[in-house]
N, C-alpha and C positions, 0 to 999 in steps of 0.2 A: 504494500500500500504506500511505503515511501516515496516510489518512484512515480505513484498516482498523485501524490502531494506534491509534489516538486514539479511535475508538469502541470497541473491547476495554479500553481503559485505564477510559473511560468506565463502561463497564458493568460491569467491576471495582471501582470507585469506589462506584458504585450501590449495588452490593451489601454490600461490608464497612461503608456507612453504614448500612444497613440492616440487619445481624446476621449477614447471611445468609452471608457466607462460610464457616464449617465446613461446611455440608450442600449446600453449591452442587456443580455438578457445573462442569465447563472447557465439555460442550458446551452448558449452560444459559449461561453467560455468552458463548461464541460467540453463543448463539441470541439475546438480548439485544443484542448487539453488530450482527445481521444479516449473518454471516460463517458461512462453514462454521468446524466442528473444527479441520480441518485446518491453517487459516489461521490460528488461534489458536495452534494450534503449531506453524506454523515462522516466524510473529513471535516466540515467546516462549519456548515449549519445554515448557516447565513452569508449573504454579501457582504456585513461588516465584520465577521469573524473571519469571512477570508481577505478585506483589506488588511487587517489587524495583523494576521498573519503574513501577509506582504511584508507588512514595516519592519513588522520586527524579526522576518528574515535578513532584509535589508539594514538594520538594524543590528544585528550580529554580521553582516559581512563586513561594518563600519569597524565594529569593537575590534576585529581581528585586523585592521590596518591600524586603528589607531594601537593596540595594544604594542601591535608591532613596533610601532615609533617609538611610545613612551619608555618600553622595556631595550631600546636598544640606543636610547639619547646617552649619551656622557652628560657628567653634572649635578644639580642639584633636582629636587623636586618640580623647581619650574622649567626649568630645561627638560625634563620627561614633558612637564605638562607642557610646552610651547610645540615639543615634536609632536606630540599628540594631535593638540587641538590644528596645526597646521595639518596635517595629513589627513583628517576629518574633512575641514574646506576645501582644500585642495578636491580631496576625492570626491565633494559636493557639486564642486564646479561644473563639476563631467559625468554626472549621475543622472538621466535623464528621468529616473525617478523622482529623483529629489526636487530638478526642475517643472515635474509634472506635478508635485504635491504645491508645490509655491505657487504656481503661476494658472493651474486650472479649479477654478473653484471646485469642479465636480467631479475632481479625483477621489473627491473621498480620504484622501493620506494626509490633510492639512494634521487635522486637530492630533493623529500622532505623533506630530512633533510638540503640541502646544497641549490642548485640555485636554487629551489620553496618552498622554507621553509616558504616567507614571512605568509601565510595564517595559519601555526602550529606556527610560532612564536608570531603573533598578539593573538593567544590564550594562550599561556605562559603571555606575555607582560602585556595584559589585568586583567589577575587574577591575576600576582603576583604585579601588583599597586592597586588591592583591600583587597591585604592582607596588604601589605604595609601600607596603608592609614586607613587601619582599626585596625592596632596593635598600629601605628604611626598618631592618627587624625590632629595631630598638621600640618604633612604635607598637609593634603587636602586643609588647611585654606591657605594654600600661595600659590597663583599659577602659582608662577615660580617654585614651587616645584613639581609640578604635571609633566610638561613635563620632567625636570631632572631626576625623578623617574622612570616615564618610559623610559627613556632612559638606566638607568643604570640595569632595567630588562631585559632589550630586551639583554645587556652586557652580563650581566650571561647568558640568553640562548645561546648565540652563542658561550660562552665558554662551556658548559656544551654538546654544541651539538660539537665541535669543539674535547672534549675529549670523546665522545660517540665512534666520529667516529676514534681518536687515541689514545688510553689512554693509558698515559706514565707515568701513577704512579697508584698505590693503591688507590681502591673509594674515601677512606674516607681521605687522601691527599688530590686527587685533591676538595673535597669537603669544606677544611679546604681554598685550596687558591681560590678557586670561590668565597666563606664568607669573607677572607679577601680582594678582590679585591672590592665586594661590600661595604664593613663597609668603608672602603676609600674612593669611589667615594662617598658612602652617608654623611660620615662626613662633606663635600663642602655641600652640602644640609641643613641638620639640622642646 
């Protein structure tokens, strides 16, 4: 059934880069997909559980480039988070997903970045306090530094998502001040 989920997700993809999600039907993207209906819903249920599913596919392919960055920066805390949050935009840029959540109202993919974001930001949240804690083991051992940390990840994502969705300067700016707003709140920590 994997591989029934992965082409559903697929031809869900297909289509919202393409416009066509408001006028699409679930059994057109089954038929795209090469699945019955049916199969389509009882993987998903619904059309908003299979955008949901979209994002936060999309959404884990992000954490695996940004994790990539942050866990292989040299430096301090902010220097992980500036590689990060740069390779996030970056990889924003040229995501025609990303562009079709922005720019088409009726993609349906807006509000996972803004008011359903919680379940793509617990997947940010979560890795970037095990990269944290794993450059940084001194933090695991306190643990009132555990929840400060993530706290102050969950910070950066909502800035990073916050300048996805408005970006009012050059990547690699607003990258420099996402790193320094975190090297601040983590100084109070360490």
């Amino acid at each position: 059934m994997g591989s029934a989920r992965e082409a559903l997700l697929d031809a869900a993809y297909e289509t919202i880069v393409a416009g066509d999600w408001p006028a699409i039907r679930m059994a057109d993207i089954a038929g795209r997909a090469g699945v019955s209906r049916q199969t389509l819903y009882n993987e998903f249920g619904n059309r908003d559980q299979l955008a949901g599913a979209l994002a936060l596919r999309e959404a884990e392919r992000f954490r695996r480039i940004t994790s990539e960055a942050a866990r292989h920066a040299p430096g301090d805390v902010g220097d992980a988070t500036a590689a990060a949050v740069t390779a996030a935009l970056e990889a924003a840029l040229d995501n025609p997903l990303i562009k079709a959540a922005l720019t088409d109202d009726n993609s349906g993919l807006l509000p996972y970045l803004t008011t359903r974001s919680a379940l793509i930001m617990d997947v940010f949240r979560q890795d970037s306090v095990e990269i944290f804690h794993a450059r940084w083991p001194d933090l695991a051992d306190r643990p009132e530094a555990v929840d400060e940390v993530g706290w102050i990840c969950e910070t950066a994502f909502r800035l990073v998502i916050s300048h996805l969705i408005v970006p009012s300067e050059p990547v690699e700016t607003t990258s420099r001040h996402i790193a320094e707003v975190v090297r601040r709140l983590m100084a109070s920590v360490e």
